[in-house]
N, CA, C and O of each residue as an XYZ file, in Angstrom:
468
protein
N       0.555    -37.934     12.073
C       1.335    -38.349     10.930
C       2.765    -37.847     11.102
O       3.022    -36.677     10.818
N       3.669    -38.638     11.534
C       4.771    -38.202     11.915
C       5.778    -38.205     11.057
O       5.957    -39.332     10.593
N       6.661    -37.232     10.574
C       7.259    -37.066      9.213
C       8.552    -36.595      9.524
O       8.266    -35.629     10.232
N       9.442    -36.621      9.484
C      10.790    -36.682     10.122
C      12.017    -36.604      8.902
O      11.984    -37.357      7.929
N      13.100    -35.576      9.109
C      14.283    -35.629      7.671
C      15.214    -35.283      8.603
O      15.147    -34.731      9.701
N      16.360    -35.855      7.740
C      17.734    -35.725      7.944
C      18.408    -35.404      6.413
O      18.299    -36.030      5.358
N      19.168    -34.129      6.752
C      20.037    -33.993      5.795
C      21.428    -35.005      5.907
O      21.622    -35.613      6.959
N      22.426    -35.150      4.698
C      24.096    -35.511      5.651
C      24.455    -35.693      3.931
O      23.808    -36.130      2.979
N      25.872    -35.098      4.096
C      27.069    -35.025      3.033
C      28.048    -36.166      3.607
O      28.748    -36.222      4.618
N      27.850    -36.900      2.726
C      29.039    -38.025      2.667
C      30.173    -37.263      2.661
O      30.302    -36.041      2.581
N      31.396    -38.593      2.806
C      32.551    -38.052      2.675
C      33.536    -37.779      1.451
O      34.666    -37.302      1.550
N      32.751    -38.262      0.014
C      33.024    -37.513     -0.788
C      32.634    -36.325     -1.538
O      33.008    -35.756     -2.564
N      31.536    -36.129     -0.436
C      30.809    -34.627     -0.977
C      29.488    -34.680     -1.481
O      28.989    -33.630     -1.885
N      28.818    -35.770     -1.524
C      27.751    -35.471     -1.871
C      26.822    -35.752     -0.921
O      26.945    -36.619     -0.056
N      25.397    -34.642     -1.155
C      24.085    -34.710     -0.450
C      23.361    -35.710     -0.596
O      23.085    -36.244     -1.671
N      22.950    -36.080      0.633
C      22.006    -36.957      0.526
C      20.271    -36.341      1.805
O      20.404    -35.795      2.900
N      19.315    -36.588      1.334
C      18.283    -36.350      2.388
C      17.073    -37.731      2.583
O      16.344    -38.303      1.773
N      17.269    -37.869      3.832
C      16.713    -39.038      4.425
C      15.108    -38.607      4.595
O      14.823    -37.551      5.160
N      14.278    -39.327      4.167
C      12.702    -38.783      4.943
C      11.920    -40.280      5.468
O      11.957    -41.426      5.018
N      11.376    -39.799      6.362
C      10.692    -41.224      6.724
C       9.249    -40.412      7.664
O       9.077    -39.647      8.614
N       8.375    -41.258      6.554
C       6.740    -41.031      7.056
C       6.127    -42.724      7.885
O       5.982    -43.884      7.500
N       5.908    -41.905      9.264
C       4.831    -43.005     10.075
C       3.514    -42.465     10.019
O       3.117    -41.356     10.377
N       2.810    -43.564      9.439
C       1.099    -43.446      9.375
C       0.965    -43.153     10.791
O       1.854    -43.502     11.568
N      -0.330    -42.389     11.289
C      -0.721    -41.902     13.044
C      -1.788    -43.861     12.938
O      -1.477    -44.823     13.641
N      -2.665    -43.862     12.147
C      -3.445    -44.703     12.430
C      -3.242    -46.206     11.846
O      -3.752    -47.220     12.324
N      -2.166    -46.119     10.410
C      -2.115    -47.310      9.444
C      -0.927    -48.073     10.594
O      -0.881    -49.245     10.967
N       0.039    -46.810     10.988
C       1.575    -47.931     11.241
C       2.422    -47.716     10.389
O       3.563    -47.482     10.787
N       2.184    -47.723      9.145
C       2.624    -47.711      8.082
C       3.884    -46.997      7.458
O       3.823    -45.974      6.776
N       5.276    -47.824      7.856
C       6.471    -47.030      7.265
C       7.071    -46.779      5.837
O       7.752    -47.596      5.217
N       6.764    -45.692      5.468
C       7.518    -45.459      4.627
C       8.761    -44.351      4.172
O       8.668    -43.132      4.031
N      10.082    -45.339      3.980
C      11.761    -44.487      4.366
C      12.093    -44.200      3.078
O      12.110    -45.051      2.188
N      12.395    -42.885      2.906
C      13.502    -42.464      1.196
C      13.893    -42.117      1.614
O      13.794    -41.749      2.785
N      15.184    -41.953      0.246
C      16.225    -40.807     -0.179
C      15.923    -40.223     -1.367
O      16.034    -40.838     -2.428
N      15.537    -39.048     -1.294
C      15.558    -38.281     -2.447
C      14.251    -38.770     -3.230
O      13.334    -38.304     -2.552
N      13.785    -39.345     -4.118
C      12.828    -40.186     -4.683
C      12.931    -41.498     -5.143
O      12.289    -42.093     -6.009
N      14.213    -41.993     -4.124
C      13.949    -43.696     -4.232
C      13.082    -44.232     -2.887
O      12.811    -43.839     -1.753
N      12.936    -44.890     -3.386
C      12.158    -45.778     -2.068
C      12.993    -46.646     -1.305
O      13.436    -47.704     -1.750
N      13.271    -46.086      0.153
C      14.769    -47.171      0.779
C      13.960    -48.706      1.097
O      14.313    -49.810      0.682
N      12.593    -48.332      2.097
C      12.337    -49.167      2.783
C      10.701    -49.080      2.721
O      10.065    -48.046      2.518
N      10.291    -50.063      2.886
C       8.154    -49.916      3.381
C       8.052    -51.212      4.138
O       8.313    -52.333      3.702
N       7.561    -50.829      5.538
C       7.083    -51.618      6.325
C       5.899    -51.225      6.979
O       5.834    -50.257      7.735
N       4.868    -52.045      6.663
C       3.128    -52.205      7.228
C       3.019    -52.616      8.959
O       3.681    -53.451      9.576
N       2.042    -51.789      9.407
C       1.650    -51.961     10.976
C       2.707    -52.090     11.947
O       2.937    -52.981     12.765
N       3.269    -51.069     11.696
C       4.640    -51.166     12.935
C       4.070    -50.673     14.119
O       3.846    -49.462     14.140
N       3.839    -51.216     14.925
C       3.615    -50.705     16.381
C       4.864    -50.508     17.533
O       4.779    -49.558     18.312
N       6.061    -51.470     17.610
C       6.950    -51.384     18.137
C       8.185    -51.168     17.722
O       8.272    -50.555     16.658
N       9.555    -51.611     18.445
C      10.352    -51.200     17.922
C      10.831    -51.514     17.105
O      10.639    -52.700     16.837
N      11.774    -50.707     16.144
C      12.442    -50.959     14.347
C      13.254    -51.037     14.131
O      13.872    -50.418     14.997
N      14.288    -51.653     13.072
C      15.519    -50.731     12.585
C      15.066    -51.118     11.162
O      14.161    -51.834     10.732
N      16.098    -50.329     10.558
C      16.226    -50.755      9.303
C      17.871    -49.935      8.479
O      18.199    -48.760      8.312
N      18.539    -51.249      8.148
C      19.800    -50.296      7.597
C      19.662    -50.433      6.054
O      18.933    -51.203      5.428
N      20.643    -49.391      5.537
C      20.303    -49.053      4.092
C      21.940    -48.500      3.922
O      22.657    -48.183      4.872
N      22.315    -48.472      2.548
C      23.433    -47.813      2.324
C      22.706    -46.387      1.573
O      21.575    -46.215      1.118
N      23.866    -45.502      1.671
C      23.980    -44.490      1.026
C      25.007    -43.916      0.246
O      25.181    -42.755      0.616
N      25.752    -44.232     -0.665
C      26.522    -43.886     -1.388
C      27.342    -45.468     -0.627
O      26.736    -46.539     -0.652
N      28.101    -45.398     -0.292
C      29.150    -46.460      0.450
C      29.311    -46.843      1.534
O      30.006    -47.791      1.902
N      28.316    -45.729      2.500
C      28.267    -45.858      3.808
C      26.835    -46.305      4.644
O      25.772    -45.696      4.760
N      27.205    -47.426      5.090
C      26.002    -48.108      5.900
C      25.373    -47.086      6.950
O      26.020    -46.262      7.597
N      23.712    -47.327      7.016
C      22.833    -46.088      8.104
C      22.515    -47.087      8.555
O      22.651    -48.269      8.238
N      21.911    -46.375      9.614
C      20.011    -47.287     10.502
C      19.551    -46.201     10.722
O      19.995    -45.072     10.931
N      17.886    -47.027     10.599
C      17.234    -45.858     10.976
C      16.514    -46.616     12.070
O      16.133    -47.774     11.899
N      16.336    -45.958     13.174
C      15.862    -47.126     14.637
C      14.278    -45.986     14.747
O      14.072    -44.791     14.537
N      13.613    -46.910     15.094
C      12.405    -46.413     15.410
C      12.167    -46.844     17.051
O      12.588    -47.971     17.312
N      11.622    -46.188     18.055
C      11.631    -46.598     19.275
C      10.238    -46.109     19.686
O      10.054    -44.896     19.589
N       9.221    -46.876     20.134
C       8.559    -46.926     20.789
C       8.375    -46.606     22.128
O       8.838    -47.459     22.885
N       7.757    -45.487     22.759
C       7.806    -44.714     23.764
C       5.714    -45.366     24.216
O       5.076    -46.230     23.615
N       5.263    -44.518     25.411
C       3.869    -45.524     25.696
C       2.683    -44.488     24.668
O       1.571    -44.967     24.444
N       3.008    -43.226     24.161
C       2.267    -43.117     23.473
C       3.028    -42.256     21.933
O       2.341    -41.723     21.062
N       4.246    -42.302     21.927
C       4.826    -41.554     20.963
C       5.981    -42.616     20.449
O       6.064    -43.727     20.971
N       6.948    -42.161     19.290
C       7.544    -42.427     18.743
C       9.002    -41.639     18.435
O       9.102    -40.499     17.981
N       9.918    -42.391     18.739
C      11.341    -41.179     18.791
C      12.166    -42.486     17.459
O      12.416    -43.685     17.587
N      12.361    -41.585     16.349
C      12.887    -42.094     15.183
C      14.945    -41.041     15.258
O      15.252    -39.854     15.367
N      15.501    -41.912     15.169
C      17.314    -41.626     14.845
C      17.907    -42.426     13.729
O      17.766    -43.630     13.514
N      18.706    -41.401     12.952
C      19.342    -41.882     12.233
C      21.260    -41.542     12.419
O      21.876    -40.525     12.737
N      21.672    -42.842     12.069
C      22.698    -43.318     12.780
C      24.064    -43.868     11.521
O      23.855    -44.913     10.904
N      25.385    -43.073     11.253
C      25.742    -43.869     10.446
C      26.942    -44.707     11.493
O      27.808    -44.373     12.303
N      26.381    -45.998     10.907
C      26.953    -47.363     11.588
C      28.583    -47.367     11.038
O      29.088    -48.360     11.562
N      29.142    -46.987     10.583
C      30.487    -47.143     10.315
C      31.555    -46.101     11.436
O      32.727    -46.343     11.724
N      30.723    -44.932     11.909
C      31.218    -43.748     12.134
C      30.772    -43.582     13.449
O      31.350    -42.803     14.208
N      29.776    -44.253     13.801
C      28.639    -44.727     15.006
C      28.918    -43.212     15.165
O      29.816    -42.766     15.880
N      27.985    -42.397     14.362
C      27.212    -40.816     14.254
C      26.305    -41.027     13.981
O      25.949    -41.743     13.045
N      25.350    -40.161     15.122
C      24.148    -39.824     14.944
C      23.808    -38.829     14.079
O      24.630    -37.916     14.150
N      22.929    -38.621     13.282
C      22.395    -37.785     12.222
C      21.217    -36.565     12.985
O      20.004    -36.697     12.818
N      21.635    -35.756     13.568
C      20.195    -34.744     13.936
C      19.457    -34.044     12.827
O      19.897    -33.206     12.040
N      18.081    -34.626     12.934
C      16.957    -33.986     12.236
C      17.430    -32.949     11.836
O      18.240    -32.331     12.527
N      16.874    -32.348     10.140
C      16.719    -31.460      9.680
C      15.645    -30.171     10.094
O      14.655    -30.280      9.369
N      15.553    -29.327     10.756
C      14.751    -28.532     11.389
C      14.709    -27.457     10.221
O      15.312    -26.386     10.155
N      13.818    -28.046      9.307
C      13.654    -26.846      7.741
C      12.309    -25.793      8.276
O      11.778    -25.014      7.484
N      11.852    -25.918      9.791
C      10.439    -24.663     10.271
C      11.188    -23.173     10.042
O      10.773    -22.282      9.301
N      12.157    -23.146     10.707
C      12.755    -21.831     10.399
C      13.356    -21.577      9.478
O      13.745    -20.428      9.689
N      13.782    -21.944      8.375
C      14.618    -21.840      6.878
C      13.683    -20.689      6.688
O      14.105    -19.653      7.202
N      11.912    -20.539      5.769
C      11.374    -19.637      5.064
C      11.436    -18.582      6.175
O      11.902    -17.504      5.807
N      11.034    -18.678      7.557
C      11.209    -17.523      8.455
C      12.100    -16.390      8.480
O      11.795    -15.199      8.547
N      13.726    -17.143      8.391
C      14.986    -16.771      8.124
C      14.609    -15.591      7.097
O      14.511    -14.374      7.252
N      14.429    -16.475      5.936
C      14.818    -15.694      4.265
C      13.706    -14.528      4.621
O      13.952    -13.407      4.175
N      12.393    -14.725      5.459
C      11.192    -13.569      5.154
C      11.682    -12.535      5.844
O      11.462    -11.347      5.606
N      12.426    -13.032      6.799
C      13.457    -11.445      7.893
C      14.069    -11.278      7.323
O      14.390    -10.093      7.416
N      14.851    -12.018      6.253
C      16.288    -10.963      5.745
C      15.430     -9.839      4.836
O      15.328     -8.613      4.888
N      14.812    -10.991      3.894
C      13.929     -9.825      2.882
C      13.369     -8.464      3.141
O      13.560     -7.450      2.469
N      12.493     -8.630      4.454
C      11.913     -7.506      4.877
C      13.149     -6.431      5.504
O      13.000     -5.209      5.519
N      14.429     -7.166      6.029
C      14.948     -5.617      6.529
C      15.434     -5.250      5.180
O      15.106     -4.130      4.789
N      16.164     -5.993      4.384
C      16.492     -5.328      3.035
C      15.740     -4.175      2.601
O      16.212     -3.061      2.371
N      14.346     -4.583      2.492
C      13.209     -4.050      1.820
C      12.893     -2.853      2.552
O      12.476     -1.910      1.879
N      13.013     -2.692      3.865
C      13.286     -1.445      5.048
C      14.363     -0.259      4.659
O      14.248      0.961      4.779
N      15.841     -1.342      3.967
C      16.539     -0.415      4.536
C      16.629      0.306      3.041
O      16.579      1.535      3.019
N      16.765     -0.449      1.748
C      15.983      0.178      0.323
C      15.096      1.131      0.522
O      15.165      1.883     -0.450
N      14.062      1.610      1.492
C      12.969      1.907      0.951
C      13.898      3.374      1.893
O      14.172      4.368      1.222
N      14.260      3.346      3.269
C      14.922      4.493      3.505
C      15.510      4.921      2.845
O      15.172      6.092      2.668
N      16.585      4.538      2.095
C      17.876      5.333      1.187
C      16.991      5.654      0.072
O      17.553      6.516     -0.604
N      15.463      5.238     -0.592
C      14.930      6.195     -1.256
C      14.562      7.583     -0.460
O      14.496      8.732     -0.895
N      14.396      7.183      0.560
C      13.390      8.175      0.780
C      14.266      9.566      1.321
O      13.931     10.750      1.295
N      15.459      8.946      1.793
C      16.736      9.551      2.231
C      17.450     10.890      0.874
O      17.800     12.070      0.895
N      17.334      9.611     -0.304
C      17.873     10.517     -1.226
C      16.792     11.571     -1.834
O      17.125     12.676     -2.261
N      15.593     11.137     -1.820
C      14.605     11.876     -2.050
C      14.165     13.587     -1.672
O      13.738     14.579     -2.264
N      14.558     13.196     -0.370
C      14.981     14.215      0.671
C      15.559     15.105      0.160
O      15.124     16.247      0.014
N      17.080     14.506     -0.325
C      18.193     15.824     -0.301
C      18.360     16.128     -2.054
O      19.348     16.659     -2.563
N      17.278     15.701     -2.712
C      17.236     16.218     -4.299
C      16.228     16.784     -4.774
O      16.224     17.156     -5.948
């Protein structure tokens, strides 16, 4: 079940996040933004596009067929920029290391001041 996002800030500033789910067994595309529905296309086996606006600026989203996988890009067509995937695996990782050294270095300066009172 292949599930794929792109973040991207237009050029007047606002967020937008792209998601697009391929069924492993249906085919079955389905593309948003945010909680609209851009696009739904049934039994896709080969290759795709599909363009959509986003605020003012025209995308595609190309789907490419490889012999047993699938390589999905998103592309804004005005700017001919590619959009690289949102890689959100390490975001909670990030925040759980900062937390814990915080929580390290708090727990010394108790134990530090503890010490000398």
């Amino acid at each position: 079940m292949p599930q794929i996002f792109w973040k991207y800030k237009n050029s007047s500033g606002k967020d937008y996040e792209v998601s697009l789910y391929h069924g492993d067994s249906s085919g079955h595309i389905l593309l948003y933004s945010g909680q609209e529905i851009i696009k739904i296309d049934f039994n896709v086996r080969s290759d795709s596009k599909y363009s959509f606006l986003l605020g003012d600026e025209l995308f595609e989203v190309s789907v490419t067929s490889t012999k047993t996988l699938f390589k999905y890009q998103l592309c804004n067509v005005a700017k001919v920029k590619f959009i690289s995937p949102f890689e959100g695996k390490n975001y909670p990782t990030c925040h759980i290391l900062k937390a814990t050294v915080f929580l390290i270095v708090v727990v010394l300066l108790i134990v530090l001041l503890w010490q000398f009172l």
